[in-house]
C-alpha positions in Angstrom: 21.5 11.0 30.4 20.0 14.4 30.1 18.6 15.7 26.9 19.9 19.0 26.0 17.0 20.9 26.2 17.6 23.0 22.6 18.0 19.6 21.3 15.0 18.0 22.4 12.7 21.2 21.5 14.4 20.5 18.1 13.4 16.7 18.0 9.8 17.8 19.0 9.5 20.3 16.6 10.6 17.5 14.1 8.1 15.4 15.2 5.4 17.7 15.4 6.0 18.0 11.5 6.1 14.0 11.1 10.0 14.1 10.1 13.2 13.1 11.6 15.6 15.5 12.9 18.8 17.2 10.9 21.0 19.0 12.1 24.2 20.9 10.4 26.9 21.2 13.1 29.2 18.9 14.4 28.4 19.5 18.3 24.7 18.9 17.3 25.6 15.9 15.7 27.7 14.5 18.6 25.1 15.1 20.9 22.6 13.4 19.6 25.1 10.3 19.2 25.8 10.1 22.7 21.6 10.5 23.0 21.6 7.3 20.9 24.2 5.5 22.6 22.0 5.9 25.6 19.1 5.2 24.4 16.8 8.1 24.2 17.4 8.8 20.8 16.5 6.2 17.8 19.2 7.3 14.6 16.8 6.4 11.9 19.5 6.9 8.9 22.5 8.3 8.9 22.2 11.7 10.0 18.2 11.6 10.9 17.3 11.4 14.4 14.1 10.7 16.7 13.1 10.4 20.1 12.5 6.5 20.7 9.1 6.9 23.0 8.1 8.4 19.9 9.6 6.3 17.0 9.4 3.1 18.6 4.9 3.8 18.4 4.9 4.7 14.6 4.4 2.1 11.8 7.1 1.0 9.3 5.2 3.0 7.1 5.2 6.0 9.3 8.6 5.7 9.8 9.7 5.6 6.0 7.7 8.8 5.6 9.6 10.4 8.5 12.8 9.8 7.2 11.8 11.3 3.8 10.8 14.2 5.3 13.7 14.6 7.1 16.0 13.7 4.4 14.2 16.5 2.3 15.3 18.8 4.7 18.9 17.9 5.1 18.7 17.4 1.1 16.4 19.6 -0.2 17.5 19.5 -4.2 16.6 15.9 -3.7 13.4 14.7 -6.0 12.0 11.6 -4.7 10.5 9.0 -7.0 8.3 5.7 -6.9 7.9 4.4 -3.4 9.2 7.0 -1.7 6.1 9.2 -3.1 3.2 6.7 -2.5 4.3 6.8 0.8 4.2 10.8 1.1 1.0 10.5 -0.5 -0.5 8.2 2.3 -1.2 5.7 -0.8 -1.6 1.8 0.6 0.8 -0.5 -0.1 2.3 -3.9 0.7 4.5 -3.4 4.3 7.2 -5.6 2.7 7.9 -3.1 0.0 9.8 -1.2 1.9 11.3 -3.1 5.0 14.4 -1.9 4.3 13.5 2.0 4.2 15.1 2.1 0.9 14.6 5.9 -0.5 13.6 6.5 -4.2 15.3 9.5 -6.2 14.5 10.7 -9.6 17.3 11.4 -12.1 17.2 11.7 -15.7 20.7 10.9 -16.0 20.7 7.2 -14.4 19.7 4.4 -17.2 17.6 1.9 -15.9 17.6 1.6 -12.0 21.0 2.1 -10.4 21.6 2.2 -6.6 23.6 2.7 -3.8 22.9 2.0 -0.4 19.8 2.0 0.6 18.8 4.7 -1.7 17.7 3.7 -5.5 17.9 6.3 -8.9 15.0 5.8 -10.7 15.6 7.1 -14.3 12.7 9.6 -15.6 12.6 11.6 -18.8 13.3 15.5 -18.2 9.3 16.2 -18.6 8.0 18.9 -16.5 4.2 17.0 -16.6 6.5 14.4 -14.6 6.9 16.3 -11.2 5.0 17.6 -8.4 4.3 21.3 -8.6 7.6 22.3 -6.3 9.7 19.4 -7.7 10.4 17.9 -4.7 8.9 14.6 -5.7 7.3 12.7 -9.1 3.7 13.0 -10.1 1.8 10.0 -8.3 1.2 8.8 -11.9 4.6 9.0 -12.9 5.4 7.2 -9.6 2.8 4.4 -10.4 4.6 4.0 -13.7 8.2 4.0 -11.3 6.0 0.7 -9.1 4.8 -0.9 -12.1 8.1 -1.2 -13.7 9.6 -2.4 -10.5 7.2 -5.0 -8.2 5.3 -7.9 -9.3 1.3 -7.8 -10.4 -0.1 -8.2 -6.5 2.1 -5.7 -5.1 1.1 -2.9 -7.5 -2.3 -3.3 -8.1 -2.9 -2.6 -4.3 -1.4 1.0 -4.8 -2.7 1.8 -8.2 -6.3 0.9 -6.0 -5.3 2.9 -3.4 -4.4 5.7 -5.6 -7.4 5.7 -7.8 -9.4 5.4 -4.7 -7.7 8.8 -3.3 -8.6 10.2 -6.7 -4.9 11.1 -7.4 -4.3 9.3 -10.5 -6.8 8.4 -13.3 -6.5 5.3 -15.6 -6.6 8.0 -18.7 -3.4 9.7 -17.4 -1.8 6.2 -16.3 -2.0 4.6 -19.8 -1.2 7.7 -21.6 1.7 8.3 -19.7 2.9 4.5 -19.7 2.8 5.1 -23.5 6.7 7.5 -23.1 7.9 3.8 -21.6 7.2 1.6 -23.8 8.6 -1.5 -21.3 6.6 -0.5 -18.7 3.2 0.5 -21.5 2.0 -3.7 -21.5 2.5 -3.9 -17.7 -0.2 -0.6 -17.1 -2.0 -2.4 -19.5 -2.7 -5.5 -17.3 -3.2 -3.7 -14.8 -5.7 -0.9 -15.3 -8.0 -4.1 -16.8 -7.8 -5.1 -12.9 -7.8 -1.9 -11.1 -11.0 -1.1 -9.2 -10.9 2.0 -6.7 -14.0 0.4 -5.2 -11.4 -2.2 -3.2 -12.0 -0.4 0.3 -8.0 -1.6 1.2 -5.2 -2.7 0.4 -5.7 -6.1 1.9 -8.8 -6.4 -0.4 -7.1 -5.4 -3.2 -3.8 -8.0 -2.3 -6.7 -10.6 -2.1 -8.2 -10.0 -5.6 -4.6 -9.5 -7.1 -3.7 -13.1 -5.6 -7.1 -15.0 -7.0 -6.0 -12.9 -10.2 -2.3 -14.3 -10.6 -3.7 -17.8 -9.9 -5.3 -17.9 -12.7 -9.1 -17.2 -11.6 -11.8 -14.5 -13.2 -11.7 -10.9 -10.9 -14.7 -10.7 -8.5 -17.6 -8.3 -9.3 -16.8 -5.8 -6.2 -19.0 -4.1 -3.5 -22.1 -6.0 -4.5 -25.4 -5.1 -3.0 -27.8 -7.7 -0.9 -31.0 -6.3 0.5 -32.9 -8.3 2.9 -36.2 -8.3 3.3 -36.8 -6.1 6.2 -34.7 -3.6 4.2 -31.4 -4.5 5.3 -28.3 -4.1 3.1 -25.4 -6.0 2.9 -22.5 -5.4 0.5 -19.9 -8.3 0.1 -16.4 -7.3 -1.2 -16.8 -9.3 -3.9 -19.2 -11.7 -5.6 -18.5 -14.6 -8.6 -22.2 -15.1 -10.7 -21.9 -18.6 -11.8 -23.5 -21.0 -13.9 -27.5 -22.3 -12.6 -27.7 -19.2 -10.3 -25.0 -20.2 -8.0 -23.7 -17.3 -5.9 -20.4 -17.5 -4.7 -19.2 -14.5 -2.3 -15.6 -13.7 -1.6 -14.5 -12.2 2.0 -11.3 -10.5 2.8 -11.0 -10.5 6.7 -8.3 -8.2 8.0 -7.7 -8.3 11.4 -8.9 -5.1 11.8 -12.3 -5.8 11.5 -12.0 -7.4 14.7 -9.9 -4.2 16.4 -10.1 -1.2 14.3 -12.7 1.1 16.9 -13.5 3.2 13.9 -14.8 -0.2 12.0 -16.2 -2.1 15.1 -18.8 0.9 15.9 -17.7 0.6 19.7 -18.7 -3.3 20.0 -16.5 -5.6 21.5 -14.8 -8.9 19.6 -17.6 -11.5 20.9 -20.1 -8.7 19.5 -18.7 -8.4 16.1 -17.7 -12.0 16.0 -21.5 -12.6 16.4 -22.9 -9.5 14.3 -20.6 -11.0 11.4 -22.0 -14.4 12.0 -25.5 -13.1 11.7 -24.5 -11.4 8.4 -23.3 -14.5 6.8 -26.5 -16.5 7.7 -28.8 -13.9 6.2 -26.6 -13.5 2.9 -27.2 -17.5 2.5 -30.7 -17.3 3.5 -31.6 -14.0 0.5 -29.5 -16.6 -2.4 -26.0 -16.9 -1.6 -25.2 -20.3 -2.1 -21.5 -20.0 -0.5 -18.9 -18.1 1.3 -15.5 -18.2 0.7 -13.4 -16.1 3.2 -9.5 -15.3 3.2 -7.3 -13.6 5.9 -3.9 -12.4 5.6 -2.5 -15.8 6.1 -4.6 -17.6 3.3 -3.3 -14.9 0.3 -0.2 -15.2 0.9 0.2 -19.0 1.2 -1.9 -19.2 -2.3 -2.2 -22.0 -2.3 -5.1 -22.0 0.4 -6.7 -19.8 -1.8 -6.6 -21.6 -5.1 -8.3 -25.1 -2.9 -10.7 -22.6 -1.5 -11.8 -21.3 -5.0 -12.0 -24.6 -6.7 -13.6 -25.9 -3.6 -16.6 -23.4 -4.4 -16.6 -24.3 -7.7 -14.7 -21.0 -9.3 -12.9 -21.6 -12.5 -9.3 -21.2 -13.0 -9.2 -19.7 -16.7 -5.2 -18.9 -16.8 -2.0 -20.2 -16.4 -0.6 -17.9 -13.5 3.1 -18.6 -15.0 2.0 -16.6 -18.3 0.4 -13.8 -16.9 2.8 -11.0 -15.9 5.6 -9.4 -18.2 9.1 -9.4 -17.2 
């Protein structure tokens, strides 16, 4: 089927702006239905639109944003909340979180969390220090606060990382505004005494919130080795234990292994190798072992908690008391 050409300079426009496509009248809108019934067009949510060569290449996460953005346009008096606003702000965060591209609006007359659909009202006190500066969304801290009081202790310390990292949040503003919430105040709490921005991703920071909820001490991060010919190596993160043992913690995303921008150019055997190197010089300057994790191992656990106790790591908590409900 032909695209109407108005249509589908309206669908690039929307894409050139990273949002989905509105559109107010009724021939518009049966247009683009038959566009979807043939294929060519991807209805991303009621009423938002895409071309599918082009939504079918985005991430979930991309995705998410684009229907906010579109959404915003069809709904403009709509102020989004928690999720919905870490994604706007490019702040990492656990894919699962939003596989169902559920969209997060503020209301200060809601109590508690109500929904319908897939859209969730988020209850926040009428506080102007609480919005964005046009009121279209939260403050990143108060959508923190919005995360915190929702997801468990590994899913939120990844984006409160991610956000201190991006220098869009502090921990000062965090716990001092936790303090107007008083159920979500002990849950901040825990988790600014974990938060690091020096976690280089989200994976890392999943990684260390896992070996945290099992009940094992946080890693020193980003530690420094220097060879002797003046090499440096930093490890993402590093347990000092008792006699001088040296235990270093990897996190290997698979991007390591694909990512141009964190290969330099080389190809997998070269990296492979280059990494192989790297682990023989860390045990040659005083590491006495290296513990790695990929995706798989954090979120099985339980490969994780063998691996740690393996190395000889204590585990100095019971997991099952650790996070508030």
């Amino acid at each position: 089927m032909k695209i109407n050409k108005r249509i589908e300079d309206q669908l690039h426009e929307a894409a050139s702006h990273g949002r989905c496509l509105y559109v107010a009248s009724h021939a518009d809108q049966e247009i683009l239905y038959r566009l979807t019934r043939s294929g060519q067009v991807i209805r991303a949510r009621r009423g938002l639109y895409a071309l599918q060569d082009i939504w079918r290449n985005l991430s979930v996460q991309q995705q998410y944003v684009w229907i906010i953005r579109g959404l915003h346009i069809w709904r403009p008096e709509l102020i989004f909340a928690g999720l919905s606003v870490i994604a706007l702000y490019g702040i990492e965060y656990p894919f699962w979180l939003n596989e169902q591209q559920t969209i997060f609006l503020a209301s200060t007359k809601a109590i508690g969390v109500a929904k319908t659909g897939k859209t969730r009202y988020v209850h926040v006190t009428p506080n102007e220090t609480l919005f964005d500066k046009d009121r279209s969304m939260t403050s990143v801290t108060q959508a923190l606060l919005d995360c915190a009081a929702r997801f468990e202790f590994h899913e939120v310390l990844p984006i409160i990382d991610s956000a201190l990292r991006k220098r869009l949040t502090t921990k000062s503003a965090l716990m001092q505004t936790s303090k107007a919430v008083p159920a979500v105040e002990a849950r901040i709490g825990v988790l600014l005494r974990y938060a690091d921005p020096r976690s280089e991703n989200g994976g890392e920071s999943l990684c260390r919130a896992i070996i945290i909820e099992e009940g094992f001490p946080a890693p020193e991060l980003q530690q420094e080795f220097r060879m002797q010919d003046g090499r440096r190596y930093r490890v993402d993160g590093l347990y000092r234990l008792a006699k001088g043992k040296a235990v270093v913690v990897e996190y290997d995303g698979m991007n390591k292994y694909t990512d141009a921008t964190m290969t330099g150019g080389q190809s997998i055997r070269q990296v492979v190798h280059a990494e192989k190197q790297r682990e023989q010089d860390l045990l040659n300057s005083g590491v006495s072992q290296i513990v790695r994790f990929d995706y798989k191992d954090i979120l099985q656990r339980d490969t994780v908690t063998k691996k740690l106790i393996e190395a000889g790591v204590p585990r100095i908590a019971d997991r099952t008391m650790f996070w508030s409900r």
